[in-house]
N, C-alpha and C positions, 0 to 999 in steps of 0.2 A: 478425446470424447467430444469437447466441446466444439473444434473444429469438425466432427463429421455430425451435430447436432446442426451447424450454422450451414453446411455443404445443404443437408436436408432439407432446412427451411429455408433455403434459397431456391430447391426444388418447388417446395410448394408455393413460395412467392410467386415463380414463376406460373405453374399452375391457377393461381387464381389471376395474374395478369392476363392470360389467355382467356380464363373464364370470361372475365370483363369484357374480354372483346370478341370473345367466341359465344360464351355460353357453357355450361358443362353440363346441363340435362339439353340439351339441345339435339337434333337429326345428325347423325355423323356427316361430315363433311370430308370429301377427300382433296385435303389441300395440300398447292404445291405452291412456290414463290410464282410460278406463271398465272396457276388458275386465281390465286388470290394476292392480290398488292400489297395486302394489309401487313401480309405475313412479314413480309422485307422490313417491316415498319417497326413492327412485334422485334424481330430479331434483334432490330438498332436500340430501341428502349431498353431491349435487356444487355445489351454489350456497352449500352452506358450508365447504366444502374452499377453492371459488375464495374468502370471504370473507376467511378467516382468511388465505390465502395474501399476499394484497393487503395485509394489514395489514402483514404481517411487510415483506414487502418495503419498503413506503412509511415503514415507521416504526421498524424495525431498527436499534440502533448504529452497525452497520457495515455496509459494503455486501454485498448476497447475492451468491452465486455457484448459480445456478437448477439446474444439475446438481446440487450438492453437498445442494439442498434434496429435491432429487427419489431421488438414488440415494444418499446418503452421501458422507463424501470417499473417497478411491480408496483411500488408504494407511492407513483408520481400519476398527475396528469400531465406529464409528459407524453408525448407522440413518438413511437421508433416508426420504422420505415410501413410496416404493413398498416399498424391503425393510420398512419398520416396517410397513406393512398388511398385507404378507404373513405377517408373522409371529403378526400376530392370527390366523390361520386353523388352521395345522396346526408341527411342528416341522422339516419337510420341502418345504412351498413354499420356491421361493426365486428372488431374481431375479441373474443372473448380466451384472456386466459382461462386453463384450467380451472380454477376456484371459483373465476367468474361464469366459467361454463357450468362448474356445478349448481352455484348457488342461480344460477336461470333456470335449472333445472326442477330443484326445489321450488321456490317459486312457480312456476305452473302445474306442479304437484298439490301446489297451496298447503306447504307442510313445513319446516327449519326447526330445529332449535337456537331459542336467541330469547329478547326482550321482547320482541313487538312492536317496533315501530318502523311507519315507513317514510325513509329519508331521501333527500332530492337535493343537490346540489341549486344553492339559492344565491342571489346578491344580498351580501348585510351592509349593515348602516358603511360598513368601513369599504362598500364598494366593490369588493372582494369578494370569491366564489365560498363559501362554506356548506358543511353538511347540516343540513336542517330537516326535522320532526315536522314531516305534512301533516301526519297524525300520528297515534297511540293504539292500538288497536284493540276491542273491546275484551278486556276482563286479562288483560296481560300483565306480567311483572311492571313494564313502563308504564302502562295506566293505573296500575295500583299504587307505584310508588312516586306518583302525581305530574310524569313528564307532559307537556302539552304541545300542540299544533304552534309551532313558529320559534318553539324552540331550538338553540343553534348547539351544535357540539363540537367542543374546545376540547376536548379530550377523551379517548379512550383505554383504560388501564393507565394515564399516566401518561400516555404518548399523543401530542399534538396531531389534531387532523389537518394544521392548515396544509394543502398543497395534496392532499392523498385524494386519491380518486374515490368514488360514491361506491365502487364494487369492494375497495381496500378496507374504506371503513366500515360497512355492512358485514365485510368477511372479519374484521375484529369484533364485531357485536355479538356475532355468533358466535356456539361453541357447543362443546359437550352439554349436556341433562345437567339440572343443577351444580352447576358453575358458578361461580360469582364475577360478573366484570364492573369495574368501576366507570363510573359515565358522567364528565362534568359538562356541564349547560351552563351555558349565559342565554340569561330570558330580559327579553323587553324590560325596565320596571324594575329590576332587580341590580343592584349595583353590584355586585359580588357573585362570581359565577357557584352556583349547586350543584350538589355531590351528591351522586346517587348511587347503591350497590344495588346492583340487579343481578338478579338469581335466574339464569337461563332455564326457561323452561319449553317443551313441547309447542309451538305456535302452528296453528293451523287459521290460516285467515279466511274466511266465511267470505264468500261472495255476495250471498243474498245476506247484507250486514244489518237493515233493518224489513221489517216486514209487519203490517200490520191492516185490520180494517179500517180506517180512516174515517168512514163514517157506513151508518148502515150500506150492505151492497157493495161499498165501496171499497176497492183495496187500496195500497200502499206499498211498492216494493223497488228498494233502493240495491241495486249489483253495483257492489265495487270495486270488479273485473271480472275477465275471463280466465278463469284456470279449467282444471281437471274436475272440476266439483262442481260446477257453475250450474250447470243443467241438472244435474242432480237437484242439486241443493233448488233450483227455481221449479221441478216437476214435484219435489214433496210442498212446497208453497202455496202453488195454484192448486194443489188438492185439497190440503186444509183450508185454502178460501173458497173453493168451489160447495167444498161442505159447508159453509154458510152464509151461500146465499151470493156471492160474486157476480155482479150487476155491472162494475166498472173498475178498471185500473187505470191507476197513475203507476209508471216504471219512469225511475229516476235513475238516468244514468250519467249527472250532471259529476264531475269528476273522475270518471271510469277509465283507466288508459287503455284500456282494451286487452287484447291479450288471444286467447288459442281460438283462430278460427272456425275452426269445428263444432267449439263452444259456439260459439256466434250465431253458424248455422241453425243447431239444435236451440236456442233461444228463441231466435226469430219462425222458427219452425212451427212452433207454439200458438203462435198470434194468428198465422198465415193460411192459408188452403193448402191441401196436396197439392204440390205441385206448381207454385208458384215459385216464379225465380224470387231469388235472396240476392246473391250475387255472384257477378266473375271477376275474370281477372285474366289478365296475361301481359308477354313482353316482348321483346326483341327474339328471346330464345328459348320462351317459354307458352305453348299455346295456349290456346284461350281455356279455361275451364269456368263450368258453369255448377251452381250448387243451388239446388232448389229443395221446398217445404217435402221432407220425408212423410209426415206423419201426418203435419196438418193440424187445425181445430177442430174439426168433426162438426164444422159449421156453429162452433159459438161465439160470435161475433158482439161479444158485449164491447162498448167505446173505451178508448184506451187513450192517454193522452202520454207522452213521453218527454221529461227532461232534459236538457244538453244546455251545456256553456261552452267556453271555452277549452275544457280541458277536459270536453269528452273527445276519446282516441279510437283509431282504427277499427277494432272488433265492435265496440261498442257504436260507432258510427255507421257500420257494416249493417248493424240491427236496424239502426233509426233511421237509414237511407231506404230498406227495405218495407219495412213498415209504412216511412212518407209515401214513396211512390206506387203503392198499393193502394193507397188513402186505408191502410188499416188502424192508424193514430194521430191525433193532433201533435206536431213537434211544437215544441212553447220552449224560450230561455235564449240563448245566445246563440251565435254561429258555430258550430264546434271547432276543434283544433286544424283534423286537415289534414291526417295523416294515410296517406290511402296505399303505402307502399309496400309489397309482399314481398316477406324478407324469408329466404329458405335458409335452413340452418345446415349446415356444412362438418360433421364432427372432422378433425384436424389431428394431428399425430402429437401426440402428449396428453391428450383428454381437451385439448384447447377446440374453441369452435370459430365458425366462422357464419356472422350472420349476412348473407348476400342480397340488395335488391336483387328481384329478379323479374320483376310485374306490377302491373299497377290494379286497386281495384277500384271498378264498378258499380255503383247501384244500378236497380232491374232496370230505371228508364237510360241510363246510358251514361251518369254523371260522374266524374271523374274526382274522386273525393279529397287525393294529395292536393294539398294547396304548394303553390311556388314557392321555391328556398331559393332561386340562383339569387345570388350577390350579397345571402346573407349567412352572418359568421353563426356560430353554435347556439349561441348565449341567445344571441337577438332571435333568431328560429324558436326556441324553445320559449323565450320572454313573450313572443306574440309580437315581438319590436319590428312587423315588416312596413314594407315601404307603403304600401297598400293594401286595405286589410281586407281578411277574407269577404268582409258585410258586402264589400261591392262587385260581390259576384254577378256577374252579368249573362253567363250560359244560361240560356232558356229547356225546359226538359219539361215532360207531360207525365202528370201519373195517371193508374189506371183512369181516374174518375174525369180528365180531361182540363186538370188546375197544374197552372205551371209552378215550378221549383227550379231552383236556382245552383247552379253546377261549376264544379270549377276550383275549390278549393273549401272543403268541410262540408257540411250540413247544414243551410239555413234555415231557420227556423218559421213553421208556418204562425207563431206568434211571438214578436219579441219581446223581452222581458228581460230589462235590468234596474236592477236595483242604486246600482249607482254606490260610488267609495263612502264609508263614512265625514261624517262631517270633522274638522280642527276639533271639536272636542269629545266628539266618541272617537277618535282615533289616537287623541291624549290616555282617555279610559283603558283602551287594550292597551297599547305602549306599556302602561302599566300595571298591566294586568289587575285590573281596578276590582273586576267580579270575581276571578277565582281567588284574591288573598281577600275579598269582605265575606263570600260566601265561609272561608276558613272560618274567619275570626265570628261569625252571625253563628256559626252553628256550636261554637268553641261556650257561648253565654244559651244558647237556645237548644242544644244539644239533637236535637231532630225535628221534623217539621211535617205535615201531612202533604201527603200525593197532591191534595189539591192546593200547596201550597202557595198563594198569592201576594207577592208585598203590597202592602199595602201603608197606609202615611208613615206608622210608626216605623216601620224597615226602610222607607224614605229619610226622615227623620237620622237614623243610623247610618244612614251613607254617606248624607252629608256631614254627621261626624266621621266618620271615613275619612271622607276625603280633605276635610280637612288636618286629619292625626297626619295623613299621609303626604300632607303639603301637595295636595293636585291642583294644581289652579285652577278657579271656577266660577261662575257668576248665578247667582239668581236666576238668570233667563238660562245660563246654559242647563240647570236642573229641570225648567220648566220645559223650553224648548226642545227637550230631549227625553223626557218621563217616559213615554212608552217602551225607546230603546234603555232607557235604565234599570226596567221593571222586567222587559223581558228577556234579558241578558241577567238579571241576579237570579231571577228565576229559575233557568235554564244553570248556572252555576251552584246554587243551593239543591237543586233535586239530583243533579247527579253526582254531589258529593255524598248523599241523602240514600239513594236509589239504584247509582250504578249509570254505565254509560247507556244501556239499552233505553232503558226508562228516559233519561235525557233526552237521547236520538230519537222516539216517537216524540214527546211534546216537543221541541224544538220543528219534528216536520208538520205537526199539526198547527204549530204557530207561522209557517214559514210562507210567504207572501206568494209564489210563485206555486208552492202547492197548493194552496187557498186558490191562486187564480186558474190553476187547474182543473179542481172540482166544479167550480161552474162555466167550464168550456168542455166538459165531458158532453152534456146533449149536443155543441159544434161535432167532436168527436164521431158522435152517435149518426149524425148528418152525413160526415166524410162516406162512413161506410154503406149506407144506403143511395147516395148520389153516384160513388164507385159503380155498384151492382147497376143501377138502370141501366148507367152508361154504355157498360161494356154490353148489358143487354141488347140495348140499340144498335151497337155494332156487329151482334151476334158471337160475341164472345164467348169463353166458357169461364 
């Protein structure tokens, strides 16, 4: 059985080696060794794949296991023959077992049973790749039973993650409906790794995760991706804010890694006219396709200003390249990540899939949104560690209004905006997680606190017995020097052990320096899209 399992996927090996160099949605072609040279070329690649193959197996220490030579083992980041050829190509092919095909599945269902939390392969202090807590998702088993952002996991049910890949351990997190799994953490600050029992339950993760009026008129709405629901979830939104009075939006899609196209489209859809390009795309053996505003705004053109850093992705970059070169929003924040590569998904024989580049995309004025990966390894792609960063994009591109943008690898942003790392001793503070065990212990002698809760001396007062019970080292000037960020960080740690994570999530974005700086570049905003319409008037547009 296993020999005609390994004959199989040596077929399909095969098959996708031609992909690569054919295409498989591509014009039939009828090729012969004469009409094409490449073929001869093709043939020798695979009659020395099958050599070397042969060897190994006949003459190997130990006996192979043909799956494990072809996909990896299950439970490693180890590379077998198909994922390591994939990864010659781009940073974003990829081939998915079974499990991992499901649980990609789920995921853009935006639906699992698990804990709630979303995990990324990180560098920790020891160097080394571990599964680590980006976040906790709101009102989950993991957020109720106090996991947080940057926390590392040492174990699940008992079984060590070092070495397991980011789909092996996601797929141990999961499980049946009210399940129990056990989940140890090592957190910054904490000498002794925490044990936590987590009760699986139903997770459905919200795309539009916060949403609020920010100030009269004003909206607020944060997507933190695209799935199946995204549009959904953002046309009940913009109703309920249009029913009071929606004057302006800030859409923050500063962290978003993007996600289903389609969604993308129908987001951007929203903002746009009938009938303006959003984006295309194509490749080698994939023509060009183009997707433009179905529906349209119906001409409500209130100023919209849009967030991005570094590690907004694809779909969500899809939106804010459309929007920029339309001049329908101010982009403010960082360059974004840079990922512009359309990967078609492939289902494979065993439930396994295959995600293949196959095209590049687009924004409406012509810019090429993949930033460069040749000559860099995984780690440093994903870290941001390139040799030259995307900031010094230098392709010049015109939006409708006749202001240039900058093309060539992410999103530039039409205002930048960084905050800059913490300073040696708020970054002692987190390390320690200084605000979430004072908020504990503040609320343990204070027992609850008002919505409009503000520290004030005497909660000052308390910290720095804090920190001193807790041995932090600290100076007089570092109390001083730092009061704002001490006051608005207990803050934000006491209301939402207090209120819950929603409650947090708006005060934190109504404190947050970039959305602040946002609100008053809305009339810029307001500008873009009135300079756009002359324009193109003058040129006789429509």
């Amino acid at each position: 059985m296993k020999q005609d399992r390994r004959l199989l996927w040596f077929a399909i090996l095969t098959v996708v080696v031609c992909a690569l160099l054919g295409g498989i949605y591509g014009s039939r072609v009828e090729a012969t060794a004469d009409s094409d040279p490449s073929n001869s070329d093709i043939d020798s690649s695979l009659r020395r794949f099958t050599r070397v193959y042969n060897a190994v197996q006949q003459n190997y220490a130990s006996p192979l296991d043909p799956d494990e030579c072809l996909f990896g083992p299950p439970d490693s980041m180890t590379v077998g023959a198909i994922p390591g050829m994939l990864r010659t190509l781009d940073p974003h092919s990829n081939f998915f077992s079974p499990k991992a095909f499901q649980a990609l599945r789920l995921d853009q269902e935006g639906k699992y049973f698990g804990v709630g939390m979303m995990i990324q392969l990180r560098v920790n202090q020891a160097n080394s790749l571990t599964p680590t807590v980006l976040y906790p998702l709101a009102g989950s088993p993991a957020m109720r039973a106090g996991i947080r952002t940057g926390d590392s996991i040492v174990d699940v049910d008992h079984r060590p993650t070092a070495g397991l890949s980011i789909d092996r351990v996601a797929d141990m997190l999961r499980g049946a409906k009210g399940t129990v799994v056990n989940v140890t953490i090592s957190r910054p600050g904490d000498r002794k790794p925490l044990n936590f029992d987590l009760t699986r339950a139903a997770i459905s993760e919200e795309s539009v995760s916060v949403a609020f009026m920010i100030r009269p008129g004003i909206g607020y709405i944060q997507l933190r991706n695209f799935d199946e629901t995204t549009n959904r979830e953002l046309t009940k939104t913009l109703r309920k804010m249009q029913s009071e009075g929606l004057s302006g939006l800030i859409l923050d899609l500063r962290g978003n890694p993007g996600g289903l196209l389609e969604e993308a489209v129908e987001v951007a859809g929203h903002f746009l006219q009938k009938g303006q390009l959003i984006v295309y795309h194509y490749g080698r053996s994939s023509p060009e396709q183009r997707y433009y505003a179905v529906t349209g705004n119906h001409g409500d053109d209130y100023p919209m200003v849009v967030l991005i850093n570094s590690d907004t992705a694809s779909a969500a970059e899809i939106v804010t390249g459309a929007l920029q070169d339309h001049d329908r929003a101010l982009v403010m924040g960082e360059t974004s990540f840079g990922k512009g590569l359309v990967q078609t998904v492939f289902p494979l024989h065993d439930n396994a899939g295959l995600a293949l580049t196959t095209a590049h995309y687009y924004t409406p004025s012509g810019r090429l949104i993949q930033r460069n990966y040749s000559g860099l390894s995984l780690l440093d792609y994903f870290n941001h560690d390139d040799p030259a960063p995307t900031s010094s994009n230098t392709e010049v591109y015109y939006t409708d209004g006749g202001r240039k943008v900058y093309g060539g690898g992410g999103i530039t942003p039409d205002v930048k905006f960084e905050e800059g790392p913490p300073n040696a001793f708020q970054e002692s503070l987190l390390d320690h997680a200084a605000f979430f065990i004072f908020a504990k212990q503040y609320l343990a002698v204070h027992k609850s606190v008002p919505r409009d809760f503000e520290p004030d001396d005497a909660v000052m007062r308390d910290f720095r017995a804090f920190l001193e019970k807790q041995k932090i080292p600290f100076s007089a000037q570092d109390l001083k020097a730092n009061r704002d960020f001490i006051e608005s960080r207990t803050q934000e740690a006491v209301l939402t052990n207090v209120y819950g994570e929603q409650e947090e999530a708006q005060f934190s974005k109504e404190s947050d320096p970039l959305v602040q700086r946002a609100i008053q570049e809305l009339p810029e905003a307001a500008q873009l899209v009135s300079n756009a319409k002359r324009y193109m008037a003058s040129r006789g547009a429509n």
